[in-house]
DSSP file (Angstrom, degrees, kcal/mol; ACC not computed):
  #  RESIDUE AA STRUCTURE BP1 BP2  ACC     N-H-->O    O-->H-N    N-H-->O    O-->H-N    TCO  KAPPA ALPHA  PHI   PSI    X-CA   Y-CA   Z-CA
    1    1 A X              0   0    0      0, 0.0     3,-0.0     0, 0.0     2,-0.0   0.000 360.0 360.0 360.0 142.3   13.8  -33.1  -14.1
    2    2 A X        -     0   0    0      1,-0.1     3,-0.1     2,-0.0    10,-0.1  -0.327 360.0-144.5 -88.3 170.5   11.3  -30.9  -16.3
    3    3 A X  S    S+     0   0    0      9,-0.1     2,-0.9    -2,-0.0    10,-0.5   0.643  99.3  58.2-104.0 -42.9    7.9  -30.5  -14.7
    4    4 A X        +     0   0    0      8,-0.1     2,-0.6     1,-0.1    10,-0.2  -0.603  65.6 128.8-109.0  80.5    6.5  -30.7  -18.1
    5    5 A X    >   -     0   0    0      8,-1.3     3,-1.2    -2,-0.9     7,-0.1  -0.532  31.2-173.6-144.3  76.0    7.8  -34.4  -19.7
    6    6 A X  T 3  S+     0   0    0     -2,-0.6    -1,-0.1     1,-0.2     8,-0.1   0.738  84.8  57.8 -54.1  -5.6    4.5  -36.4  -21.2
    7    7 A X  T 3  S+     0   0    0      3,-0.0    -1,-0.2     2,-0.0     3,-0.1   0.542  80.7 104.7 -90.3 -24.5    6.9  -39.6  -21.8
    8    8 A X    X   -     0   0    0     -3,-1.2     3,-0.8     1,-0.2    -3,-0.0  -0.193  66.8-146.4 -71.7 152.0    7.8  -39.7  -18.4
    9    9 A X  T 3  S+     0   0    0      1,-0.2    -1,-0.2     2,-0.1    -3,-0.0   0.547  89.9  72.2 -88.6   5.8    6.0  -42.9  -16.2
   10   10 A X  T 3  S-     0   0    0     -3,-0.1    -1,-0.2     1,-0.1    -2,-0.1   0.247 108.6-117.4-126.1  37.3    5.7  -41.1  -13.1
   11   11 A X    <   +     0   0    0     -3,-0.8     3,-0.1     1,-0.1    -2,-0.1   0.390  48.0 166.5  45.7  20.6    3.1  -38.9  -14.3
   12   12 A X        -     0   0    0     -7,-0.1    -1,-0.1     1,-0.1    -8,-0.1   0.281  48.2 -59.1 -30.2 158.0    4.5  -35.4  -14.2
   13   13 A X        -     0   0    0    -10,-0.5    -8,-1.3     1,-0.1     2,-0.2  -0.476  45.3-168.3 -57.9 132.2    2.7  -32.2  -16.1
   14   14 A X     >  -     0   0    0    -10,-0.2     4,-1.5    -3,-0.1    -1,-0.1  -0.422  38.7 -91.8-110.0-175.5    2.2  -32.6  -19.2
   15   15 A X  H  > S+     0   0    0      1,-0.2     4,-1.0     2,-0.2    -2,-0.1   0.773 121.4  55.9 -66.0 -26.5    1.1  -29.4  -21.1
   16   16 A X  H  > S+     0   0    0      2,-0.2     4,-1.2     3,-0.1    -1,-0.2   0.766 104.7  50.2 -87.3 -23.2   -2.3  -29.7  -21.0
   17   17 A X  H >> S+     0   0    0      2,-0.2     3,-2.7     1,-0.2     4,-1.7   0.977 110.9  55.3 -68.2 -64.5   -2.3  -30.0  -17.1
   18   18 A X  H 3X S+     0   0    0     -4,-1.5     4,-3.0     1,-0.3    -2,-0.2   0.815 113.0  42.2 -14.5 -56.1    0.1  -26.4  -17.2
   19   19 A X  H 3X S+     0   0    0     -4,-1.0     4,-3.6     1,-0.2    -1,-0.3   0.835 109.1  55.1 -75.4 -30.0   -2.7  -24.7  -19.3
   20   20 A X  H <X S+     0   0    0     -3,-2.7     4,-1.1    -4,-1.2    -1,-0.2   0.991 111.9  51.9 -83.6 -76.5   -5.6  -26.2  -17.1
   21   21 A X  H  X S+     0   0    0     -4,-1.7     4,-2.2     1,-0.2    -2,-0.2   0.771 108.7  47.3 -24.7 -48.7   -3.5  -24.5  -14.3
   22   22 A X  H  X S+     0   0    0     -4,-3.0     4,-1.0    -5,-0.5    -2,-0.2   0.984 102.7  56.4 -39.3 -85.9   -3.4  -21.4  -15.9
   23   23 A X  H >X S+     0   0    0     -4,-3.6     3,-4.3     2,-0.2     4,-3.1   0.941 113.9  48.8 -27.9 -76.0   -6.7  -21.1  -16.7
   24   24 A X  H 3X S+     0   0    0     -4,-1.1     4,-1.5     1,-0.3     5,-0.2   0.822 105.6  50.3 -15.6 -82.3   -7.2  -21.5  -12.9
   25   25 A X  H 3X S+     0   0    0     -4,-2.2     4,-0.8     1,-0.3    -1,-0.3   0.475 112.3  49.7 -39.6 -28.8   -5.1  -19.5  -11.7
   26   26 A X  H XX S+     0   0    0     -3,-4.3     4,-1.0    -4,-1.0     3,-0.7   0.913 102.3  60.8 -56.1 -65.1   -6.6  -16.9  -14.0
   27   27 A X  H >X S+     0   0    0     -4,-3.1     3,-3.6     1,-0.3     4,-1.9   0.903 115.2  33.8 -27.7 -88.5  -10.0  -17.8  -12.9
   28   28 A X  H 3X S+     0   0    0     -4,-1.5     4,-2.4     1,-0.3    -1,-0.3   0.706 114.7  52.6 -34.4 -50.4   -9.0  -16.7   -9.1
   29   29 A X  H << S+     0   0    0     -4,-0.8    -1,-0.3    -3,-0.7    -2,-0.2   0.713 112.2  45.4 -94.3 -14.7   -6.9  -14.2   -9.6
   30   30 A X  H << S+     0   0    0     -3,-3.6     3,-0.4    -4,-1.0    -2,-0.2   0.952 128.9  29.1 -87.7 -67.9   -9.7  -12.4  -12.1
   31   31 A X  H  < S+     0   0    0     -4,-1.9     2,-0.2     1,-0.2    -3,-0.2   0.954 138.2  24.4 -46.1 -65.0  -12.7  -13.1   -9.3
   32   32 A X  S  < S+     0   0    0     -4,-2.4    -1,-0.2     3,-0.0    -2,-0.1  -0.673  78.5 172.4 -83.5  64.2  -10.5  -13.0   -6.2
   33   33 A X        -     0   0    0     -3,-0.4     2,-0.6    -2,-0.2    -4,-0.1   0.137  34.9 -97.2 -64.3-178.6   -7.7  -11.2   -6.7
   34   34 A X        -     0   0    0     -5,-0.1    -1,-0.1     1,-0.1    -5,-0.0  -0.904  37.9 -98.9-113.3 156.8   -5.4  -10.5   -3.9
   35   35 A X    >   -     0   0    0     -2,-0.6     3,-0.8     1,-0.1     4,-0.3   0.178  19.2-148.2 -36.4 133.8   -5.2   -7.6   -2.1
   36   36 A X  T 3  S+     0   0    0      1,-0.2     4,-0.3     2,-0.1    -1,-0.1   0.939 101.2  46.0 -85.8 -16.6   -2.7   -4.9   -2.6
   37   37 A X  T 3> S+     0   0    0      1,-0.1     4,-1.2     2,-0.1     3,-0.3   0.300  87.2  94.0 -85.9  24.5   -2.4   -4.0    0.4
   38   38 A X  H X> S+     0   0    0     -3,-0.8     3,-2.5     1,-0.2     4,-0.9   0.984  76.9  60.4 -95.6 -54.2   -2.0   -7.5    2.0
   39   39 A X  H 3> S+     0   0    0      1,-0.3     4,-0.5    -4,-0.3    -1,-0.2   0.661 110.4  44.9 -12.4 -61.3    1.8   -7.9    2.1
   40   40 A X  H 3> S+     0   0    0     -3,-0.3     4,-1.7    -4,-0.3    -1,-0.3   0.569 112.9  59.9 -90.7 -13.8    1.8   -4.4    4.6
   41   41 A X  H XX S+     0   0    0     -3,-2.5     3,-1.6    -4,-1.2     4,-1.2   0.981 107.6  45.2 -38.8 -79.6   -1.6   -6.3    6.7
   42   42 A X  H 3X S+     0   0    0     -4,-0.9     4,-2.5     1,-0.3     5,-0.2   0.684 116.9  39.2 -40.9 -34.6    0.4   -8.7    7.4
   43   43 A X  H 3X S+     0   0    0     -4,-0.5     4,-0.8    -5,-0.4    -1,-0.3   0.810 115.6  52.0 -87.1 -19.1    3.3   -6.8    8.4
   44   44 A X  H << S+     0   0    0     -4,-1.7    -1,-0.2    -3,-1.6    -2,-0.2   0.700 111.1  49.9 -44.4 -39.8    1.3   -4.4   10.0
   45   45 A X  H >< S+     0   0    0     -4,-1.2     3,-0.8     1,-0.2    -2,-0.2   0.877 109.7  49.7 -86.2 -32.3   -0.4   -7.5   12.0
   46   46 A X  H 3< S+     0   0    0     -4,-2.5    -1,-0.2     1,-0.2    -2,-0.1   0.872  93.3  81.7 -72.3 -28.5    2.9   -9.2   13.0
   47   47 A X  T 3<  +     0   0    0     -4,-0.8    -1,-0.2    -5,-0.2    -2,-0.1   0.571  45.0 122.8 -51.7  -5.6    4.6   -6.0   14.5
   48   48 A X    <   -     0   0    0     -3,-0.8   106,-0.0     1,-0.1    -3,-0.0  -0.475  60.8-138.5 -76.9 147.1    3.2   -5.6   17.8
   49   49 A X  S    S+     0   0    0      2,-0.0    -1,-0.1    -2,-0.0     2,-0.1   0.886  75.0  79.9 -80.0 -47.2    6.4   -5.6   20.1
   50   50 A X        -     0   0    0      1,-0.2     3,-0.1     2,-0.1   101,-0.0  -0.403  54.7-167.5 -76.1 148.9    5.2   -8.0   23.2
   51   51 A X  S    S+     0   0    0      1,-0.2     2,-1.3    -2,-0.1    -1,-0.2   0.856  81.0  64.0 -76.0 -62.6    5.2  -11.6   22.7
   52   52 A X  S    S+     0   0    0     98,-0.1   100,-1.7     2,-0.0     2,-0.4  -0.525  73.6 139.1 -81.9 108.4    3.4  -12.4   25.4
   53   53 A X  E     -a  152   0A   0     -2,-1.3     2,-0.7    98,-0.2   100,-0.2  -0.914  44.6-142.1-162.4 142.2   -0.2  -10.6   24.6
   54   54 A X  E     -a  153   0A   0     98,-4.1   100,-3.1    -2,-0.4     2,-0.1  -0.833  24.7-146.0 -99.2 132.0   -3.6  -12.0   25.1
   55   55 A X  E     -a  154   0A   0     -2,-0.7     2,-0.3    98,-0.2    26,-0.2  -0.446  10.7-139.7 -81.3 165.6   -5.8  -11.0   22.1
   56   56 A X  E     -a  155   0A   0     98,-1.4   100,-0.8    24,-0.1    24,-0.2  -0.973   9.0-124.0-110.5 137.9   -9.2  -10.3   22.7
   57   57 A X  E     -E   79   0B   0     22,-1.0    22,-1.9    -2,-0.3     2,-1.7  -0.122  24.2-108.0 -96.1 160.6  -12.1  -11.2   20.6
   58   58 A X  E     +E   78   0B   0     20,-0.2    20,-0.2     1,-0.2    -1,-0.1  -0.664  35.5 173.6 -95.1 120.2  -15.0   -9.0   19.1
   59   59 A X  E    S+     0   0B   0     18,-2.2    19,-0.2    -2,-1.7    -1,-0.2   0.936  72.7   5.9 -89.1 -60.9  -17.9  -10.0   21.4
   60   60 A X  E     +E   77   0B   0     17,-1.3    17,-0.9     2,-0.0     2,-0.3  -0.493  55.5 174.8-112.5 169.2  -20.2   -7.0   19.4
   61   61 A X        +     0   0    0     15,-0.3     2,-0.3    -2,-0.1    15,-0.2  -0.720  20.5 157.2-178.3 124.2  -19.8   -4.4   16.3
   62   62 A X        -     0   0    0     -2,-0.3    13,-2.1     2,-0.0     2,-0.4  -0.924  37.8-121.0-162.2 170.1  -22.9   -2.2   15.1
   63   63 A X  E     -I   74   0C   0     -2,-0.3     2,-0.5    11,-0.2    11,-0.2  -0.858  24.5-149.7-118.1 137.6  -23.4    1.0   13.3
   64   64 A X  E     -I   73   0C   0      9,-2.8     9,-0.9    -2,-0.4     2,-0.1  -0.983  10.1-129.5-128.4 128.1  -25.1    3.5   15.1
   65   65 A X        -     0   0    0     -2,-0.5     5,-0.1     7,-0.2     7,-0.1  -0.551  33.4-127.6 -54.6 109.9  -27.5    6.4   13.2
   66   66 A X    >   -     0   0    0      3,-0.4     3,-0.8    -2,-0.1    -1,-0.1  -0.369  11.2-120.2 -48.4 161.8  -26.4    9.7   14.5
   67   67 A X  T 3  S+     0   0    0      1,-0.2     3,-0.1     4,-0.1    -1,-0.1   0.787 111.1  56.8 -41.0 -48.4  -29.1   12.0   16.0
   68   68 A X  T 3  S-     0   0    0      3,-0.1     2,-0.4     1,-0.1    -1,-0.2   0.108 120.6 -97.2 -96.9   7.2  -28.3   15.0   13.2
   69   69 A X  S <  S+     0   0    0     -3,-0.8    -3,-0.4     2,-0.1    -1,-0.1  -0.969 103.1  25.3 109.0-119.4  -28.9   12.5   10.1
   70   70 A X  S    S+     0   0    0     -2,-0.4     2,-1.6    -5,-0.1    -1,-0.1   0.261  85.6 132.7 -90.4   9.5  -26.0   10.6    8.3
   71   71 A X        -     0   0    0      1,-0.0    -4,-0.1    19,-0.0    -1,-0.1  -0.419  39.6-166.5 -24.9  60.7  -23.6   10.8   11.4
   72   72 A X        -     0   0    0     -2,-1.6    19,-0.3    -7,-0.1     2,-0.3   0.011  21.1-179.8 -67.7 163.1  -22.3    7.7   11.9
   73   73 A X  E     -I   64   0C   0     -9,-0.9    -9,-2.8    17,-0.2     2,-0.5  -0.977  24.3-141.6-151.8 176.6  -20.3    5.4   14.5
   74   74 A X  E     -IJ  63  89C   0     15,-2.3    15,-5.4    -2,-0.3     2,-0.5  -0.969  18.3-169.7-119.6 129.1  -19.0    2.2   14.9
   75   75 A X        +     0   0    0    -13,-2.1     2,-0.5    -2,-0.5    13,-0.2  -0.905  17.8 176.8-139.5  94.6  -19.5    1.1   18.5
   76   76 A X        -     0   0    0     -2,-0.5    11,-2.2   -15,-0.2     2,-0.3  -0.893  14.9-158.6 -98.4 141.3  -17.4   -2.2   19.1
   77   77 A X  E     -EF  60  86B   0    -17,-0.9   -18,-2.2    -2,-0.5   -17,-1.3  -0.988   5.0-162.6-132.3 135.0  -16.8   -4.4   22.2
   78   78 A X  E     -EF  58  85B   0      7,-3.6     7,-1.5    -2,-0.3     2,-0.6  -0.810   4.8-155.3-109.0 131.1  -14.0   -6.8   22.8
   79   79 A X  E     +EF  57  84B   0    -22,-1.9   -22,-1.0    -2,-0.5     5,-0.2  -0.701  14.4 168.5-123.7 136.5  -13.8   -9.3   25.1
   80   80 A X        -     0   0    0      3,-1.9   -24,-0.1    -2,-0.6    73,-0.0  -0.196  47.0-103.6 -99.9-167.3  -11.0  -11.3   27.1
   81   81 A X  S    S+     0   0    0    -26,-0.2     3,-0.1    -2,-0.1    -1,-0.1   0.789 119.4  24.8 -84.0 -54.2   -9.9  -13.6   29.7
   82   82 A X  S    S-     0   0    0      1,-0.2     2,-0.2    -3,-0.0    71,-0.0   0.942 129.3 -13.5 -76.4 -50.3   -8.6  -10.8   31.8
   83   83 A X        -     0   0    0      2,-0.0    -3,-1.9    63,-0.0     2,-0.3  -0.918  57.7-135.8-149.2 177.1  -10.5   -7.7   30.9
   84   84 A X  E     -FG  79 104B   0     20,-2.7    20,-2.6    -2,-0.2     2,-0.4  -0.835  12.5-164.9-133.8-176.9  -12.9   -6.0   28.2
   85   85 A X  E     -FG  78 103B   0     -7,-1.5    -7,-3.6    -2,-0.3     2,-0.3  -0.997  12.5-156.0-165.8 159.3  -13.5   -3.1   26.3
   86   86 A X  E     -FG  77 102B   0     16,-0.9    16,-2.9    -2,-0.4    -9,-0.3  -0.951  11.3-171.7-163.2 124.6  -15.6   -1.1   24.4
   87   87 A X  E     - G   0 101B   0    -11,-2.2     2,-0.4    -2,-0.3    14,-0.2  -0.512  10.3-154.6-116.3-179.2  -14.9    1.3   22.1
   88   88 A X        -     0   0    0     12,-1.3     2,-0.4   -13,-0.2   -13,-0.3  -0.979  18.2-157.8-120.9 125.8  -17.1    4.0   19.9
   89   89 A X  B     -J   74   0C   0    -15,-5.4   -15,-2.3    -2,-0.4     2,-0.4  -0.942   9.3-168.2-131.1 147.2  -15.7    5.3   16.6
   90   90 A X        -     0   0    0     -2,-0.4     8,-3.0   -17,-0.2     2,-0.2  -0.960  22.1-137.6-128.0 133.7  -16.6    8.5   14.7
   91   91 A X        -     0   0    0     -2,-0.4     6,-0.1   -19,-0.3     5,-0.1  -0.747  24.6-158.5 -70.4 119.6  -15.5    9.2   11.0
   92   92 A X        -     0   0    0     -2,-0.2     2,-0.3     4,-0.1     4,-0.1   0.096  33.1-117.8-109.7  29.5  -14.4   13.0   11.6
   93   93 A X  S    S+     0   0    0      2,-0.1     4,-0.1     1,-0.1    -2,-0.1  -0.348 102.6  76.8  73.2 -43.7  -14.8   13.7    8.3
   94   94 A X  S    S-     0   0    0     -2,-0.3     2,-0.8     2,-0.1    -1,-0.1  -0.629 124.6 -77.8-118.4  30.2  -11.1   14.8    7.1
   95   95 A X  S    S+     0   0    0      1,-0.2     2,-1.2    41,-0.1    42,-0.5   0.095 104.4 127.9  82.2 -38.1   -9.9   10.7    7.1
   96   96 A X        -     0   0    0     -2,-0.8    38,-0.4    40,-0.2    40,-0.2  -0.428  53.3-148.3 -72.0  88.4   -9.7   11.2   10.6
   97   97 A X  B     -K  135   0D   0     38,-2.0    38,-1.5    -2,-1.2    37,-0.9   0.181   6.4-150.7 -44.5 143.0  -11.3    9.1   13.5
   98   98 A X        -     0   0    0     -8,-3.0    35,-0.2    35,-0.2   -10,-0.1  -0.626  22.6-169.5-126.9  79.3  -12.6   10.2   17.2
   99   99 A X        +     0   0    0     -2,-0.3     2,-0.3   -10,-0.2   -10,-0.2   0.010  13.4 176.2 -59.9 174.1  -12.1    7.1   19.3
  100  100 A X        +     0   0    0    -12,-0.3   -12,-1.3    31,-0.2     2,-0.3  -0.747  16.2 178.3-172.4 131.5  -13.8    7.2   22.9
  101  101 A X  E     -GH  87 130B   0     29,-1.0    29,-0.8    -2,-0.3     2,-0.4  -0.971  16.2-160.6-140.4 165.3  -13.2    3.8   24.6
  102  102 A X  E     -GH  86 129B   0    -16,-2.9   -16,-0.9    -2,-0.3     2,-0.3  -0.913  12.1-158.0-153.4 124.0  -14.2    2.3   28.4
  103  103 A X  E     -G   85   0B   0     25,-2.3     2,-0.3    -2,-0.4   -18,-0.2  -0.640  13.4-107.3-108.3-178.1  -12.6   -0.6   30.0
  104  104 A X  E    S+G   84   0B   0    -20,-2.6   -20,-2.7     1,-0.3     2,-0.2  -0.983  99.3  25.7-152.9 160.7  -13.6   -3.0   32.6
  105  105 A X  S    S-     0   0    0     -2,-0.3    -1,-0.3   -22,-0.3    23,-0.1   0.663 107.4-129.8 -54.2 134.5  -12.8   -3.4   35.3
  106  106 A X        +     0   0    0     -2,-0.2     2,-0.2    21,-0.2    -1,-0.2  -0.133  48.3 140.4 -68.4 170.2  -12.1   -0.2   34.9
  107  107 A X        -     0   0    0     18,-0.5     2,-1.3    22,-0.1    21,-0.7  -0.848  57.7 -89.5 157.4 164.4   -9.0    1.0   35.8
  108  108 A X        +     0   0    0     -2,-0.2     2,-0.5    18,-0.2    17,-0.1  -0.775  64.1 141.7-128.8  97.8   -6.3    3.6   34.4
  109  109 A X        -     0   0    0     -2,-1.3    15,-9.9    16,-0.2     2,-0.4  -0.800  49.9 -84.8-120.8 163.3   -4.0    1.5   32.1
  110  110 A X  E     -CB 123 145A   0     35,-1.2    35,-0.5    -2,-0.5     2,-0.4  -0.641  31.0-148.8 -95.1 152.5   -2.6    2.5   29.1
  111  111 A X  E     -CB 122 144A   0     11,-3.8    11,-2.2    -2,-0.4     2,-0.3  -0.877  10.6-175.6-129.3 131.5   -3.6    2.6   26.0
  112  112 A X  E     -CB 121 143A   0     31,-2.9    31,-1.4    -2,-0.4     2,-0.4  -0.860   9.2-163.0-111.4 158.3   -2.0    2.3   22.2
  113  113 A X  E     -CB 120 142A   0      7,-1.7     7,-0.8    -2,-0.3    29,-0.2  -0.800  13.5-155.8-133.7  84.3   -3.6    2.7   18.9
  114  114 A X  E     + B   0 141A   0     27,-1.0    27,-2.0    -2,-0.4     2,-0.2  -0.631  29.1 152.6 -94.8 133.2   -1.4    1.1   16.2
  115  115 A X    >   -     0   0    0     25,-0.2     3,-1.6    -2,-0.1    25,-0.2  -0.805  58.8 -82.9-162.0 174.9   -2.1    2.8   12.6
  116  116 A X  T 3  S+     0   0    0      1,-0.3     3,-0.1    23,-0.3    -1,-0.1   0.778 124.0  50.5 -66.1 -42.8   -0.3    3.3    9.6
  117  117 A X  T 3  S-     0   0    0      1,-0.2    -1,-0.3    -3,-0.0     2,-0.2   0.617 124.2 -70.5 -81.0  -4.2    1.4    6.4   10.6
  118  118 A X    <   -     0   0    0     -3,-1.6    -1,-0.2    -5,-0.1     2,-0.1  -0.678  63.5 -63.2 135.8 172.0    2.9    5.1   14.2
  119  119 A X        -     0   0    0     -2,-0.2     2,-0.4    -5,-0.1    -5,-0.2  -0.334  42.6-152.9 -97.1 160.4    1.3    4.2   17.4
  120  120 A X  E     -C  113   0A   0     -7,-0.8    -7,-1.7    -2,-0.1     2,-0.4  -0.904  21.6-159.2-131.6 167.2   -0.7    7.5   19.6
  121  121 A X  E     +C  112   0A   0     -2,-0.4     2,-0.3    -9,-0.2    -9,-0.2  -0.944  22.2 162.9-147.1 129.5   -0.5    6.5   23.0
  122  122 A X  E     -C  111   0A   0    -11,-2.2   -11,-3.8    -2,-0.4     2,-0.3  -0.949  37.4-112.6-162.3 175.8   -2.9    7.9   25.9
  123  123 A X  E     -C  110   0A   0     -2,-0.3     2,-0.4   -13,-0.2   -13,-0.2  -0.877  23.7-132.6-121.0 131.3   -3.7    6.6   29.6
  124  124 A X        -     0   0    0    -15,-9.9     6,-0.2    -2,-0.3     4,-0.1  -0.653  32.0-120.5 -81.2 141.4   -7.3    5.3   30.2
  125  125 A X    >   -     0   0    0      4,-1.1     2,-3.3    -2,-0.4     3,-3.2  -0.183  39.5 -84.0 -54.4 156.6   -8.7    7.2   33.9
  126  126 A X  T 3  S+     0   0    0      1,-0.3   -18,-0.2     2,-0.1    -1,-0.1   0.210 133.8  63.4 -63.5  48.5   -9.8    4.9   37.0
  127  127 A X  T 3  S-     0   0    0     -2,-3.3    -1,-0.3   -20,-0.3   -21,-0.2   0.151 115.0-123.8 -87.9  -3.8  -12.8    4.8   35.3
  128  128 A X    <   +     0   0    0     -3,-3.2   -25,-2.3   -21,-0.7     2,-0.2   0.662  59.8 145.6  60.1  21.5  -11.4    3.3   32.9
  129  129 A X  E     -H  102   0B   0    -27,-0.2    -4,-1.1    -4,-0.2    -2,-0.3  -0.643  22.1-179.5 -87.7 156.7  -12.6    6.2   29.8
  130  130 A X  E     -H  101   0B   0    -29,-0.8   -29,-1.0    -2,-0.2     2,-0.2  -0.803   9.4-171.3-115.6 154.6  -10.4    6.8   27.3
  131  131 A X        -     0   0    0     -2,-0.2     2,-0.2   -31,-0.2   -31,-0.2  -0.681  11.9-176.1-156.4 157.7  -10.2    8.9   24.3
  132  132 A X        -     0   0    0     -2,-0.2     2,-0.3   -10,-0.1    -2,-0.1  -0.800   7.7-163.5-113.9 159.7   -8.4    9.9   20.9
  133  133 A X  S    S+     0   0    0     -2,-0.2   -35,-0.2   -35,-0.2   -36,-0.1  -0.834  71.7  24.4-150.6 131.0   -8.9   12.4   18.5
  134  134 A X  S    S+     0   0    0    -37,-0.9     2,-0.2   -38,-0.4   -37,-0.2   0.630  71.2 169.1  83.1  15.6   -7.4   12.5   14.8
  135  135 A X  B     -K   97   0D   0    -38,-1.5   -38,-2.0   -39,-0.2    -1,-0.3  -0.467  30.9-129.9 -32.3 106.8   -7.0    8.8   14.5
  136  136 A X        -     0   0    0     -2,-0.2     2,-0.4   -40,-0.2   -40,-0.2  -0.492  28.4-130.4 -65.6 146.2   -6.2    7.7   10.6
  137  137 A X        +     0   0    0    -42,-0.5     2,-0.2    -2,-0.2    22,-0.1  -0.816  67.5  68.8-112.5 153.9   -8.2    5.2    9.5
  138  138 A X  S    S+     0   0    0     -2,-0.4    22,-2.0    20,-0.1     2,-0.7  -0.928  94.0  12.4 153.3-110.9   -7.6    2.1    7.9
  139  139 A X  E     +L  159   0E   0     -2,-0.2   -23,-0.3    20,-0.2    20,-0.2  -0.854  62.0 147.9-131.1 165.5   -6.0   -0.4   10.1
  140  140 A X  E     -L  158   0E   0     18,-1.3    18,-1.6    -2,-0.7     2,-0.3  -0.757  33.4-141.2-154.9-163.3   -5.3   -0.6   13.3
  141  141 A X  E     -B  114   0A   0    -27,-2.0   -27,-1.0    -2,-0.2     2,-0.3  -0.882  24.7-136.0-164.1 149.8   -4.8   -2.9   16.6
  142  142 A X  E     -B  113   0A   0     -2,-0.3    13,-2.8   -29,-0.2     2,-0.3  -0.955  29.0-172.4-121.0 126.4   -6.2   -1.6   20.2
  143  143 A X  E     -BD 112 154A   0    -31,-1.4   -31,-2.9    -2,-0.3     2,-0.2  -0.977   4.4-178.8-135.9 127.8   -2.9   -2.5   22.5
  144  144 A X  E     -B  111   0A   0      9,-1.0     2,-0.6    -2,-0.3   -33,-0.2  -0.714  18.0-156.5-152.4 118.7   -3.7   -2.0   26.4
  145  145 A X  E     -B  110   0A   0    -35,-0.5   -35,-1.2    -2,-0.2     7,-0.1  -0.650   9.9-154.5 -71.3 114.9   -1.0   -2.7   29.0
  146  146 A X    >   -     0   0    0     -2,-0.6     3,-1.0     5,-0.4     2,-0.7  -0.430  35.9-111.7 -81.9 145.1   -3.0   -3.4   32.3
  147  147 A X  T 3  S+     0   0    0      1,-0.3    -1,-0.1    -2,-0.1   -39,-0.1  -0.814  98.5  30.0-108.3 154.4   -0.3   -2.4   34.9
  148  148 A X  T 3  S+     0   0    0     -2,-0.7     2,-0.4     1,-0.0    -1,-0.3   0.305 101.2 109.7 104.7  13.0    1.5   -4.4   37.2
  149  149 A X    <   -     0   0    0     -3,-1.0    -3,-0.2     1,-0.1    -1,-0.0  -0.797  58.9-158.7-105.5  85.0    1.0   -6.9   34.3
  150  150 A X  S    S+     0   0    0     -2,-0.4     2,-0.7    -5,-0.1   -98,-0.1   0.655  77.0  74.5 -66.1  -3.7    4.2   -7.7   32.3
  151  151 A X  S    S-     0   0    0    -98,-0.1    -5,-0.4    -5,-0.1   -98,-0.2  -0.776  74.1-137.4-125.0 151.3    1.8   -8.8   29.5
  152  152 A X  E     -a   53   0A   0   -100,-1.7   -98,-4.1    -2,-0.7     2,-0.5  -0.056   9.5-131.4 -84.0-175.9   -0.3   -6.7   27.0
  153  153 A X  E     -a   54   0A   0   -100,-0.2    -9,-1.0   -71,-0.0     2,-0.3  -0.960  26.4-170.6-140.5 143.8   -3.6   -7.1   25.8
  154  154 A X  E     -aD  55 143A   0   -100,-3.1   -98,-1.4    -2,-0.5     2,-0.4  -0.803  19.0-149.8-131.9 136.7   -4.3   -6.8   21.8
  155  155 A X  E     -a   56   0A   0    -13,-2.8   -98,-0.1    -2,-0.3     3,-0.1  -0.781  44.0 -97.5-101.2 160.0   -7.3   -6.6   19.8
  156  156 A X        -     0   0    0   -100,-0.8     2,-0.1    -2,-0.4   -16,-0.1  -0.482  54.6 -88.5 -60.7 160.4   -6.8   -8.4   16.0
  157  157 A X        +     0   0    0    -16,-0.1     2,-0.2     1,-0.1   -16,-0.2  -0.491  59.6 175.2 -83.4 139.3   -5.9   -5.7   13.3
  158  158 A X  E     -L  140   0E   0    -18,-1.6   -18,-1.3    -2,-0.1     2,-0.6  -0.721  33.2-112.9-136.5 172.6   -9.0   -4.3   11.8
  159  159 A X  E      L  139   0E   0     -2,-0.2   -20,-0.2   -20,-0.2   -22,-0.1  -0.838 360.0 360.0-128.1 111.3  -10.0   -1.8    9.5
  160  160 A X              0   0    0    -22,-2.0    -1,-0.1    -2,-0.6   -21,-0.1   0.413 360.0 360.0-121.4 360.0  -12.0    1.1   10.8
């Protein structure tokens, strides 16, 4: 059966609806296009290994004014059912990020940082501090296995 058959009674597209589609479809794709990168988001976003992981939500996100002038950071806080977290992030200039994170209740779990080149991996202290160095930016996922807890705990993929 043709999509496009103006004789037919059961009211298929006829040519003018096609073109009226078009147009649409122009419209959107001209205002809103889609991403290019969205295809590798997504696949980026689905990859995390554990099934069982409780996401956490962004309870805060602000820009903070260095001291020295145009010195920026990003100082985010997540919160969960189970634990929170709060990170700082520093643009190091060279594409490269200087993460510093603290969870609570603190404790010395491990910590991932899933980014485009592969995951970097450190262990927060019983204080629960953290930090990374030479983080790529773009996106990435905050992954921290609490231990003696078979499940992890994931922030949504972001772009920092």
């Amino acid at each position: 059966m043709n999509p496009i058959d103006p004789d037919s009674p059961r009211g298929e597209l006829d040519e003018l609806d096609v073109e009226i589609l078009h147009e649409v479809r122009w419209l959107w794709e001209s205002v809103d296009p889609v991403p290019d990168d969205l295809v590798d988001r997504v696949k980026f976003a689905v990859e995390l290994e554990d099934a069982d992981v409780e996401v956490v939500r962004i309870a805060e996100h602000c820009e903070v004014a260095g001291v020295r002038g145009d010195v920026r950071s990003r100082l985010i806080t997540f919160a969960g059912d189970t634990l929170d977290f709060m990170v700082n992030v520093q643009a190091m200039g060279d594409g490269t990020l200087r993460v510093d994170g603290w969870i609570s209740p603190p404790a010395a779990h491990p910590v991932e940082v899933r980014a485009r080149g592969g995951p970097l991996r450190t262990s927060a202290n019983e204080d629960g501090r953290f930090a990374l160095d030479r983080v790529p930016a773009g996106l990435v996922q905050f992954v921290i296995r609490p231990k003696g807890r078979g499940s992890a705990v994931s922030t949504p993929t972001m772009t920092l």
